[in-house]
N, CA, C and O atoms as a CHARMM CRD file, in Angstrom:
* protein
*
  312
    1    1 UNK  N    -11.69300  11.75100 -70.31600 PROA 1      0.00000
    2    1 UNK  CA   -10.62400  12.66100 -69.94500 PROA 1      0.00000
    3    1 UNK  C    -10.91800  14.08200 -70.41500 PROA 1      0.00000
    4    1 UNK  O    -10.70000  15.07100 -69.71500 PROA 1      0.00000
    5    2 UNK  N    -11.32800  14.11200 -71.40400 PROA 2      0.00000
    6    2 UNK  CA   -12.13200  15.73600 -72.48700 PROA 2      0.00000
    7    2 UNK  C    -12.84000  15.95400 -71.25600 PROA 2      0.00000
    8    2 UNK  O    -12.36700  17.00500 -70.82300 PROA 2      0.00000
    9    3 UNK  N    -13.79400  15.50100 -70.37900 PROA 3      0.00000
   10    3 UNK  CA   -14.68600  16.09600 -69.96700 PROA 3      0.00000
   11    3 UNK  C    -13.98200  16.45900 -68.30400 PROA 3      0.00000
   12    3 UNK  O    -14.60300  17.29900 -67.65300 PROA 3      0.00000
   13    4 UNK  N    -13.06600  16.00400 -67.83300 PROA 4      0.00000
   14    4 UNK  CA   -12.56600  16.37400 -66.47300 PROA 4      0.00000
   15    4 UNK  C    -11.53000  17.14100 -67.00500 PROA 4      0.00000
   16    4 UNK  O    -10.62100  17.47000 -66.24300 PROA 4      0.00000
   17    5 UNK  N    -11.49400  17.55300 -68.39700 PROA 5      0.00000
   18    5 UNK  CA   -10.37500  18.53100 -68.91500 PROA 5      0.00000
   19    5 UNK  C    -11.03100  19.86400 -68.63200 PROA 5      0.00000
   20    5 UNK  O    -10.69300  20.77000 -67.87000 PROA 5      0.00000
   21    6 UNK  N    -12.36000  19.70100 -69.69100 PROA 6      0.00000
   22    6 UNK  CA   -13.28200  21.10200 -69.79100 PROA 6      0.00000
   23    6 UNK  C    -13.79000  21.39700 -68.16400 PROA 6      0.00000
   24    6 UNK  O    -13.93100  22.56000 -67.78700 PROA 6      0.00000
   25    7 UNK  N    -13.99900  20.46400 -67.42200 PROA 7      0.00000
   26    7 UNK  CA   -14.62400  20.60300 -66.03900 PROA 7      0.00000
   27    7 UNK  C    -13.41000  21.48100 -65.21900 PROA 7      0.00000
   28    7 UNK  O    -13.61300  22.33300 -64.35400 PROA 7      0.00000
   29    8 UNK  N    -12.47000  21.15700 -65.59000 PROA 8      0.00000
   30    8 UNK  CA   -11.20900  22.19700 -64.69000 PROA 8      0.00000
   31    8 UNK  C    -10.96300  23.40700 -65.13600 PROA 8      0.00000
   32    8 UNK  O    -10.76100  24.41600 -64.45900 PROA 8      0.00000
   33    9 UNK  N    -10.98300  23.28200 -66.50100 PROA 9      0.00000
   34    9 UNK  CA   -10.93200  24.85400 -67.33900 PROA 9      0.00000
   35    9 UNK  C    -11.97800  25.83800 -67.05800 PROA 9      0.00000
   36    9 UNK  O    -11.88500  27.03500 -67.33300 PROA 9      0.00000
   37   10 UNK  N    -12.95800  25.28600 -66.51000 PROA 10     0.00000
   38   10 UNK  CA   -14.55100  26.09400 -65.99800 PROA 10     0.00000
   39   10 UNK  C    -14.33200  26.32300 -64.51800 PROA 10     0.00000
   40   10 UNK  O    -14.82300  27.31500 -63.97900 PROA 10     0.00000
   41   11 UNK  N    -13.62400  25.45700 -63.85300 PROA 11     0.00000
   42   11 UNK  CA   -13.39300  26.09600 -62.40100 PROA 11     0.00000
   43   11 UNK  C    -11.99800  26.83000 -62.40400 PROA 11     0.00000
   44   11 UNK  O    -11.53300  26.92100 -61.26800 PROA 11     0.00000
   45   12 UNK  N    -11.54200  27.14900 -62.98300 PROA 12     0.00000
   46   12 UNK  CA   -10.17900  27.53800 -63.34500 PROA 12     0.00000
   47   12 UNK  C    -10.51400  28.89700 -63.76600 PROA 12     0.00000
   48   12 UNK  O    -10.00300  29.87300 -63.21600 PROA 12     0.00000
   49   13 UNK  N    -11.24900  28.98300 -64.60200 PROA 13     0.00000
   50   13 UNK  CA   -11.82600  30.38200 -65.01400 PROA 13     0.00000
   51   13 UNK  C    -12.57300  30.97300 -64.15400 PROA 13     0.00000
   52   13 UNK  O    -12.33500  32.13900 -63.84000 PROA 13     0.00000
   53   14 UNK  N    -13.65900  30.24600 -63.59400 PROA 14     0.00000
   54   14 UNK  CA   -14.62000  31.07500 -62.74400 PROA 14     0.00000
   55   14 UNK  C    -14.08800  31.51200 -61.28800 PROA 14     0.00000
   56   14 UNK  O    -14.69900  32.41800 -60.72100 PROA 14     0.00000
   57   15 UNK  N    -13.09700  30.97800 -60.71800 PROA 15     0.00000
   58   15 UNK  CA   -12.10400  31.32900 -59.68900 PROA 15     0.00000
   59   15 UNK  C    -11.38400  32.62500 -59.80300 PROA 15     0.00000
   60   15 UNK  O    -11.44600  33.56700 -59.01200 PROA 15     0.00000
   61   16 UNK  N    -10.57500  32.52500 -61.08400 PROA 16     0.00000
   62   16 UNK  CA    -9.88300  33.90200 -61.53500 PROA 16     0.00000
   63   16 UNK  C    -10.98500  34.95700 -62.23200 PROA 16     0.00000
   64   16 UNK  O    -10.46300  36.03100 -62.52800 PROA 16     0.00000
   65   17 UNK  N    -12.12200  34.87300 -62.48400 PROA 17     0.00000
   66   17 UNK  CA   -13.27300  35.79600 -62.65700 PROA 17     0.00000
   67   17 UNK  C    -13.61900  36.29300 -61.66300 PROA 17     0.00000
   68   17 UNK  O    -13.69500  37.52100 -61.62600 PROA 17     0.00000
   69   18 UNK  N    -13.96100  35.47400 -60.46400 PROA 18     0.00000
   70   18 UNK  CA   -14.49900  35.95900 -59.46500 PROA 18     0.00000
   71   18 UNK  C    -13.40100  36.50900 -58.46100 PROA 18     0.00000
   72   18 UNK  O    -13.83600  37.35700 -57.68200 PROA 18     0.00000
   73   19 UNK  N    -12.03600  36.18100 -58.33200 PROA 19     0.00000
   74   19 UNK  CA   -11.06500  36.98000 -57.95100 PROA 19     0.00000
   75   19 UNK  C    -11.20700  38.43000 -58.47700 PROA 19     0.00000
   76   19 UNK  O    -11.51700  39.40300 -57.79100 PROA 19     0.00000
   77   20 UNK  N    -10.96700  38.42400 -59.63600 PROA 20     0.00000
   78   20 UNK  CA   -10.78800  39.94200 -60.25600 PROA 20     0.00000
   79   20 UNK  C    -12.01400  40.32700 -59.85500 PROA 20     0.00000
   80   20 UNK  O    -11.95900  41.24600 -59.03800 PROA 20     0.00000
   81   21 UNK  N    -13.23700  39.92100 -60.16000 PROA 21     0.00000
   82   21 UNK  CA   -14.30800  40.83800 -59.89700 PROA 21     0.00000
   83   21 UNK  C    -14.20300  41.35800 -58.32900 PROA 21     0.00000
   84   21 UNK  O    -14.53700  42.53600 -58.20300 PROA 21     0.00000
   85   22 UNK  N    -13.96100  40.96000 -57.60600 PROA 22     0.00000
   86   22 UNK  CA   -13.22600  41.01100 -55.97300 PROA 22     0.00000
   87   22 UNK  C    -12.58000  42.12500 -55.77500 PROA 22     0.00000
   88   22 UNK  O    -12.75200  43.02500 -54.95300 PROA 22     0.00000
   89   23 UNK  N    -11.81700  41.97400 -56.61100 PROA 23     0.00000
   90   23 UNK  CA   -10.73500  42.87200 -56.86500 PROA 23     0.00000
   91   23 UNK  C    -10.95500  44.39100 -56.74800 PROA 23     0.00000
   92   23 UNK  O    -10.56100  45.30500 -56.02400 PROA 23     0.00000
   93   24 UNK  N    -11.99200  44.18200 -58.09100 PROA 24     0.00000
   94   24 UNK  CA   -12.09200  45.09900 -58.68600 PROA 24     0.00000
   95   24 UNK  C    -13.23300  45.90900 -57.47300 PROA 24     0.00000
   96   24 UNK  O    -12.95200  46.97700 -56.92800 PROA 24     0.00000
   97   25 UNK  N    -14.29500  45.27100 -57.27000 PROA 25     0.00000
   98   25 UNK  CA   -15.15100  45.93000 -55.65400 PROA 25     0.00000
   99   25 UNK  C    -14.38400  46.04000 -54.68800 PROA 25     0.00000
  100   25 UNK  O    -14.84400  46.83500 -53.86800 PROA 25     0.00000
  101   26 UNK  N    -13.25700  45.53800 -54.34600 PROA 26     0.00000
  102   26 UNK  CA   -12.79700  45.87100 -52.71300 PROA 26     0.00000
  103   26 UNK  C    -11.92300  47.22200 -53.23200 PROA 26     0.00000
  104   26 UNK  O    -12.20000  48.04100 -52.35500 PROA 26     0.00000
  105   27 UNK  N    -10.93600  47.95800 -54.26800 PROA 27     0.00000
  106   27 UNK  CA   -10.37900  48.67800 -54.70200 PROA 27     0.00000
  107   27 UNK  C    -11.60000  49.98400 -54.82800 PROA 27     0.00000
  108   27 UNK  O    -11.56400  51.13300 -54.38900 PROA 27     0.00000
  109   28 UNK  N    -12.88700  49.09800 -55.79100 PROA 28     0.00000
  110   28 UNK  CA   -13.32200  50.54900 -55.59300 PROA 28     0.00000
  111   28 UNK  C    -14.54000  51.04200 -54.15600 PROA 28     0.00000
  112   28 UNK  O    -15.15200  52.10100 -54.01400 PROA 28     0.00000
  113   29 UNK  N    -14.53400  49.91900 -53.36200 PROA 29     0.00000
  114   29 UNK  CA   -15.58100  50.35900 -52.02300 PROA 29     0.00000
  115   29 UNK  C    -13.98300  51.20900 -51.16200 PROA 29     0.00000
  116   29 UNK  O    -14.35400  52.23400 -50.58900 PROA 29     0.00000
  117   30 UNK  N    -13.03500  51.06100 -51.06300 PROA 30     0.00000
  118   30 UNK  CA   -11.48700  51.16800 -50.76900 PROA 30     0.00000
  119   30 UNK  C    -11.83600  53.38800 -51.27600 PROA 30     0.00000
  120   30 UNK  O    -11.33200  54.26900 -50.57900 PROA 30     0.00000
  121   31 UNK  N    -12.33700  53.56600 -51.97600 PROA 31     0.00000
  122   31 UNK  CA   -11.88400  54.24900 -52.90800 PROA 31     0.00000
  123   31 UNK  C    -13.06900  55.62300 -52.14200 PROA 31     0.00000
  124   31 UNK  O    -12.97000  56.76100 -51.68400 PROA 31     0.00000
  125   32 UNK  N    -14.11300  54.60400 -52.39600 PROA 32     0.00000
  126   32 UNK  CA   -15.40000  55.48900 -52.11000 PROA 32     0.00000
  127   32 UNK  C    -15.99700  55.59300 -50.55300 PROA 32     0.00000
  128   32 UNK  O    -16.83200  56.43500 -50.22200 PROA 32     0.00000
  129   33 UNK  N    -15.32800  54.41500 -49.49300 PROA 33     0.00000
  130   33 UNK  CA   -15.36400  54.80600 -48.28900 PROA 33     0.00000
  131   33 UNK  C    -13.74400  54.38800 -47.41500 PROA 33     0.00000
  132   33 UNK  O    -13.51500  53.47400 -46.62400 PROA 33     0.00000
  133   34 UNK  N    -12.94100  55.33600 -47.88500 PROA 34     0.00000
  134   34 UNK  CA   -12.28200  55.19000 -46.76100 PROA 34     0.00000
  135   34 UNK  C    -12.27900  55.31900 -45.05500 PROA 34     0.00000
  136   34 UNK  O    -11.68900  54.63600 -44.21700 PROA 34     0.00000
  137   35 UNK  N    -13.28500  56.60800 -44.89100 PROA 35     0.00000
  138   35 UNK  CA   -13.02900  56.02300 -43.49900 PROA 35     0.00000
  139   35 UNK  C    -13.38900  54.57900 -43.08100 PROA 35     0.00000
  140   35 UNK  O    -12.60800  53.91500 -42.39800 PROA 35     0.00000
  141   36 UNK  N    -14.63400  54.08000 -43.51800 PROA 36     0.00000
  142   36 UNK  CA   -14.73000  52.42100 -42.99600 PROA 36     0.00000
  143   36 UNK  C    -13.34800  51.56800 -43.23700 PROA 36     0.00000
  144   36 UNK  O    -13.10600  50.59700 -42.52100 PROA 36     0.00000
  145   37 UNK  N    -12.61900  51.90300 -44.08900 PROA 37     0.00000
  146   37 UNK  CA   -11.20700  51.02600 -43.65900 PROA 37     0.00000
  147   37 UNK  C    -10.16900  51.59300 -42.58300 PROA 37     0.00000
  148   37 UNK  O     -9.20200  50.99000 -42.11600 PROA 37     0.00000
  149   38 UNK  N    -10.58200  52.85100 -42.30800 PROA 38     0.00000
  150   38 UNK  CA    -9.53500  53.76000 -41.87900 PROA 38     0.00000
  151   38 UNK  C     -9.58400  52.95000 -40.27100 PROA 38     0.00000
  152   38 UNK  O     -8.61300  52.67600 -39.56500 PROA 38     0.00000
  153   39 UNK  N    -10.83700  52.72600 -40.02900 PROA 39     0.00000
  154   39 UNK  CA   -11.27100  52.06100 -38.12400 PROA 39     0.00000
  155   39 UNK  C    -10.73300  50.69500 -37.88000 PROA 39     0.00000
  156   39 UNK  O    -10.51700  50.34700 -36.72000 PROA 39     0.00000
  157   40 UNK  N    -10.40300  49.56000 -39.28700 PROA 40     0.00000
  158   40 UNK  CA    -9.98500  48.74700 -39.09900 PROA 40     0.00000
  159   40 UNK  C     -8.54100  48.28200 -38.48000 PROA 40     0.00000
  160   40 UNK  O     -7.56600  49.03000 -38.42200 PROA 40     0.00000
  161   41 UNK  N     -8.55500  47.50600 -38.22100 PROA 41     0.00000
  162   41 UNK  CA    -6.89200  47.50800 -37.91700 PROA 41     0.00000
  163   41 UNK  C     -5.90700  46.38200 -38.58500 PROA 41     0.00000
  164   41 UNK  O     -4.80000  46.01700 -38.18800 PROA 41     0.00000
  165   42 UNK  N     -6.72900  45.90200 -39.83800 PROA 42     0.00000
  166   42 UNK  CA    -5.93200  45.13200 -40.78300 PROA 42     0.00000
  167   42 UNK  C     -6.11600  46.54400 -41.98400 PROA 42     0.00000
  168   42 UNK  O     -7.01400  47.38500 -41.94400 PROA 42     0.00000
  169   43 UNK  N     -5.19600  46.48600 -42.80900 PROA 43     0.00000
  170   43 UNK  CA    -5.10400  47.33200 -43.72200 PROA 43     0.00000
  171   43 UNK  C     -6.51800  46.47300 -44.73400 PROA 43     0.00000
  172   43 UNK  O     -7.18000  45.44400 -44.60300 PROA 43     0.00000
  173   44 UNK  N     -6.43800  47.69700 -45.80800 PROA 44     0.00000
  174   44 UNK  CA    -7.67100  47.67300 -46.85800 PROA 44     0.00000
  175   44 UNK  C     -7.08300  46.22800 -47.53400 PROA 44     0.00000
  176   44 UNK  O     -7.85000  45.28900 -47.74400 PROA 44     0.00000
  177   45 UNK  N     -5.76000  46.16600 -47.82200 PROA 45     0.00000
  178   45 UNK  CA    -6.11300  45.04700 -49.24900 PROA 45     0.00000
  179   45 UNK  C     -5.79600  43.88000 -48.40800 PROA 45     0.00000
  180   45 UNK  O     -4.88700  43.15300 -48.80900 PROA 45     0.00000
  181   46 UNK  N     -6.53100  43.51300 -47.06200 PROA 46     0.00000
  182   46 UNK  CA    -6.00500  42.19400 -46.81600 PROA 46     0.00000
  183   46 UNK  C     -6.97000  41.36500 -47.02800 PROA 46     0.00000
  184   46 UNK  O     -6.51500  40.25500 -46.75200 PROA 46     0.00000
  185   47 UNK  N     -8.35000  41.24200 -47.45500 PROA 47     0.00000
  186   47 UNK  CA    -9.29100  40.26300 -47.85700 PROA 47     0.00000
  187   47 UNK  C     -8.48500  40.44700 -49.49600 PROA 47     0.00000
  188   47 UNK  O     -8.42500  39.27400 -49.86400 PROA 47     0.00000
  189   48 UNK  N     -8.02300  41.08100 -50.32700 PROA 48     0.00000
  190   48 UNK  CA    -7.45500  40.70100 -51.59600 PROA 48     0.00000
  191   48 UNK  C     -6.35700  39.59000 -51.29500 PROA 48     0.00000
  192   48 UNK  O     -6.17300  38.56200 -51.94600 PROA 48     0.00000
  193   49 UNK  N     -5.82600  39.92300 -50.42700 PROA 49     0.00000
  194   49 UNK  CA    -4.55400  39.01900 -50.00500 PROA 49     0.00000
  195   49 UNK  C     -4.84000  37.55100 -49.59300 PROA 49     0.00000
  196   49 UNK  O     -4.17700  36.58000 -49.95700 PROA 49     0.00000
  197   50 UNK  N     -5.97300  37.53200 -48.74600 PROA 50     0.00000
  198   50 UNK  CA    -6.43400  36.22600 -48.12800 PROA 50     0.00000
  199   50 UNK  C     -7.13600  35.62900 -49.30100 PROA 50     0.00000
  200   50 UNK  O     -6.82800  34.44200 -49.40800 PROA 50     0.00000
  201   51 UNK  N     -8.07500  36.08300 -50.33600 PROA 51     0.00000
  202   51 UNK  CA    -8.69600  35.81800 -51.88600 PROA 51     0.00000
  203   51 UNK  C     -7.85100  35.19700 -52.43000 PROA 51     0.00000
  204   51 UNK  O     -7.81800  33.97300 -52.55100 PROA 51     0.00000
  205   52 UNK  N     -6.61400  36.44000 -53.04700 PROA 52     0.00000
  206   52 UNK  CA    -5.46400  35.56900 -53.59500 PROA 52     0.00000
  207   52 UNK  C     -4.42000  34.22500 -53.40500 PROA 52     0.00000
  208   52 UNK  O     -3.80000  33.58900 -54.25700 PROA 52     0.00000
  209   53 UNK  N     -4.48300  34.09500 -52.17500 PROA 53     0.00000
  210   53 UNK  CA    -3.83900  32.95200 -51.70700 PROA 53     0.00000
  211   53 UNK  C     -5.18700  31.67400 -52.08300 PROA 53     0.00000
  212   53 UNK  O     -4.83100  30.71000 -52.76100 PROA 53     0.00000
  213   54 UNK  N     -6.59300  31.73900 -51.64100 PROA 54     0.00000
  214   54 UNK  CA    -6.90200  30.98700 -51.55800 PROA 54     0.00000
  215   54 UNK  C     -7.09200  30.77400 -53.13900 PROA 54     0.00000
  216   54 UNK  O     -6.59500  29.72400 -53.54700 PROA 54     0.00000
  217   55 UNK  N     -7.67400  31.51600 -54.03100 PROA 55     0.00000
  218   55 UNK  CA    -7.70100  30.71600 -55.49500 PROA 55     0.00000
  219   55 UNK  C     -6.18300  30.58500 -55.82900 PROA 55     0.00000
  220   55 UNK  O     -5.83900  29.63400 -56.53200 PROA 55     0.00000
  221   56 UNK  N     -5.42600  31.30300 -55.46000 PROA 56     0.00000
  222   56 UNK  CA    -3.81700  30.45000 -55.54400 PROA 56     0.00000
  223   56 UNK  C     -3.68800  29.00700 -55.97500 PROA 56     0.00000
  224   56 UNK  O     -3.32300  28.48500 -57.02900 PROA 56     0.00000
  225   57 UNK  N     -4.19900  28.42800 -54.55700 PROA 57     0.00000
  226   57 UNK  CA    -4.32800  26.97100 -54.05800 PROA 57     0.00000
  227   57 UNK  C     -5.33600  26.07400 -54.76400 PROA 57     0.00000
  228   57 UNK  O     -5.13500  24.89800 -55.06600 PROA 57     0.00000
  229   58 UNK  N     -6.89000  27.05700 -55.08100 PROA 58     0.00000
  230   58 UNK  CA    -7.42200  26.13600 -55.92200 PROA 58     0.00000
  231   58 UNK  C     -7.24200  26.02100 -57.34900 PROA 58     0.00000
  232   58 UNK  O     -7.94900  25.20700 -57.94200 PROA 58     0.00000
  233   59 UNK  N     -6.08900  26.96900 -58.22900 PROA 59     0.00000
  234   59 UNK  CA    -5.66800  26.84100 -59.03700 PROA 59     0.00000
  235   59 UNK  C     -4.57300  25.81900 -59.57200 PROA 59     0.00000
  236   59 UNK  O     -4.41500  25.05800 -60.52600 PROA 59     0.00000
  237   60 UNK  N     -3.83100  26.27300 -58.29600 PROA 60     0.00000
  238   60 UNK  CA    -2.71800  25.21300 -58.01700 PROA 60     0.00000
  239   60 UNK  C     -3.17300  23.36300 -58.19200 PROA 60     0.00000
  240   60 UNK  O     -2.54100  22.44600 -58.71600 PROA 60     0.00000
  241   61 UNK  N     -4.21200  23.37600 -57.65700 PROA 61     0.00000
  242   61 UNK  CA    -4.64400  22.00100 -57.43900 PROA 61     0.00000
  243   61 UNK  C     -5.46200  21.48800 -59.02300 PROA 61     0.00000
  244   61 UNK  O     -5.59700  20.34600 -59.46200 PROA 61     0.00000
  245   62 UNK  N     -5.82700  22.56700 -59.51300 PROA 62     0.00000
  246   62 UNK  CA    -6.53100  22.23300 -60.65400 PROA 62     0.00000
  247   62 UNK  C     -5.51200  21.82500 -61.94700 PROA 62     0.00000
  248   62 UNK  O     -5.75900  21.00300 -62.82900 PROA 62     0.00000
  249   63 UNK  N     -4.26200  22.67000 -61.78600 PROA 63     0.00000
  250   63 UNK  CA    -3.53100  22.57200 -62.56300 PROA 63     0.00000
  251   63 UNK  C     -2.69200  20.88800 -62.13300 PROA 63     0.00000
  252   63 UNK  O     -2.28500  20.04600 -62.93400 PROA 63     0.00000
  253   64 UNK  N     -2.66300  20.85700 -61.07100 PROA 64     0.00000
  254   64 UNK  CA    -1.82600  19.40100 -60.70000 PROA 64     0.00000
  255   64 UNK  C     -2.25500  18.18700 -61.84000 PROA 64     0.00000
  256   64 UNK  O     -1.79600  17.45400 -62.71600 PROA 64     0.00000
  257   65 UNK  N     -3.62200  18.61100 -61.04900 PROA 65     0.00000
  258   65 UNK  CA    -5.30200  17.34500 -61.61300 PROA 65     0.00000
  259   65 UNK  C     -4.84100  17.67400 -63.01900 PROA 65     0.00000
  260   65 UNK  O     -5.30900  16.73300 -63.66200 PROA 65     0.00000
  261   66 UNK  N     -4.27500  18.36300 -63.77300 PROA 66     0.00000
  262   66 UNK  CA    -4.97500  18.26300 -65.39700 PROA 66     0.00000
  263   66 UNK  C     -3.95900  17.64600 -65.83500 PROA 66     0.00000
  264   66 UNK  O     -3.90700  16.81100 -66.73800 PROA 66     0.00000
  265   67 UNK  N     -2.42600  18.42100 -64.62700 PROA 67     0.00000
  266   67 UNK  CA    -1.07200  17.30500 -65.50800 PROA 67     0.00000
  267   67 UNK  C     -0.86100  16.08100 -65.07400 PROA 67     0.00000
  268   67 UNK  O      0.07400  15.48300 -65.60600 PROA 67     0.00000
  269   68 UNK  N     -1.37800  15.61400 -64.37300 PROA 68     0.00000
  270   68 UNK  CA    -1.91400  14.31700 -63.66600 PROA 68     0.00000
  271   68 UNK  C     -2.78300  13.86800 -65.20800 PROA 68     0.00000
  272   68 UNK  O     -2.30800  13.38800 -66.23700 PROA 68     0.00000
  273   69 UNK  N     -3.95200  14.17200 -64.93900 PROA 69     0.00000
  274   69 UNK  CA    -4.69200  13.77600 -66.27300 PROA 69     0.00000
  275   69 UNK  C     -4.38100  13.47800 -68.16900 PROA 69     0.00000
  276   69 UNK  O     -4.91300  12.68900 -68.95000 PROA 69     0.00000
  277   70 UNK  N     -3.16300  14.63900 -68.38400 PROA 70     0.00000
  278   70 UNK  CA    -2.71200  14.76000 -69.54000 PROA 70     0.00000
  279   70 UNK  C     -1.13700  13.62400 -69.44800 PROA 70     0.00000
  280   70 UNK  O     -0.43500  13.45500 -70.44600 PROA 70     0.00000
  281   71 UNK  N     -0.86000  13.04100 -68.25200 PROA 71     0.00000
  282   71 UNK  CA     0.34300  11.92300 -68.08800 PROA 71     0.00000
  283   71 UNK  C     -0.37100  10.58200 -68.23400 PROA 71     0.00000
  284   71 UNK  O     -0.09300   9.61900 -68.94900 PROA 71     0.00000
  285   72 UNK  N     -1.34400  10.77100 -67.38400 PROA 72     0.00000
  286   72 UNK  CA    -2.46400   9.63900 -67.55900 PROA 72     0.00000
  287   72 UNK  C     -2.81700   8.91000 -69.44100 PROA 72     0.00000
  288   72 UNK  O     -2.50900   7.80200 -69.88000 PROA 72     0.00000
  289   73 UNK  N     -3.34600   9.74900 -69.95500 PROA 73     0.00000
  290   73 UNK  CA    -3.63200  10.38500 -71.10200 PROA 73     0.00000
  291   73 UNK  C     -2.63100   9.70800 -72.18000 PROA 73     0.00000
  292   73 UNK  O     -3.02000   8.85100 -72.97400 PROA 73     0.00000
  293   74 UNK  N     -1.31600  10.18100 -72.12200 PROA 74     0.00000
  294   74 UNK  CA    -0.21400  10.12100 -72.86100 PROA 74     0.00000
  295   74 UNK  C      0.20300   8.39000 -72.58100 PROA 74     0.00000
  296   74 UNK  O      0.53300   7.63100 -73.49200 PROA 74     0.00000
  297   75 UNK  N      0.11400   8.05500 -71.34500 PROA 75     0.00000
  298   75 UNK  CA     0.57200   6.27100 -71.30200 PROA 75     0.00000
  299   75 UNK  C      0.15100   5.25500 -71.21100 PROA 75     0.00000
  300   75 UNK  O      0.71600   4.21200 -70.88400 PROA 75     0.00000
  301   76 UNK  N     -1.86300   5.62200 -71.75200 PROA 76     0.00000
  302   76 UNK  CA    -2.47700   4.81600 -71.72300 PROA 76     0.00000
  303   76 UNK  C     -2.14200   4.29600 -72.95000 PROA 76     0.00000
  304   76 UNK  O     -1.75700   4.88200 -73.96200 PROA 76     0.00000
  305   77 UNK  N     -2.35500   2.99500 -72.72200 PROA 77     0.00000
  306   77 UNK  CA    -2.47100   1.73500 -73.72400 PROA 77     0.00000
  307   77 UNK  C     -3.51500   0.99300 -73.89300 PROA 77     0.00000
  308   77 UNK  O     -4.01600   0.14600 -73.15300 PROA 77     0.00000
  309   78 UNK  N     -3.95000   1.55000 -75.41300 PROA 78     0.00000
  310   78 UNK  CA    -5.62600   0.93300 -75.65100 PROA 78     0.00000
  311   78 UNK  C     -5.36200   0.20100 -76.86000 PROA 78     0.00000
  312   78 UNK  O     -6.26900  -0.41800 -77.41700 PROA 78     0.00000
């Protein structure tokens, strides 16, 4: 159970790392070429938006799995 604990805490982190780092490049390419967003016809922060939803979901699911795991955990009988 320790080890599908630490295994979620590592995709859990590297999801919200790589969000922000996302973040942090689409804000500053946003910054340093606006006209290339200016031709689009979705606004600038909608790949942040579509990002955020999706580690949303794989957060969401990671967190299910661990309280799933930590109920598991709590009513085993050994």
């Amino acid at each position: 159970m320790k080890k599908w604990n630490n295994t979620l805490n590592i995709i859990i982190g590297s999801f919200v790392g790589v969000f922000i780092g996302r973040v942090i490049y689409t804000l500053w390419d946003f910054k340093t070429h606006p006209e290339l967003y200016a031709i689009q016809s979705a606004p600038w922060y909608t790949s942040i938006l579509v990002n955020g939803v999706f580690t949303l979901v794989v957060l969401l699911v990671c967190v299910v799995i661990k309280v799933i795991i930590k109920y598991k955990a709590k009513h085993t009988i050994i």
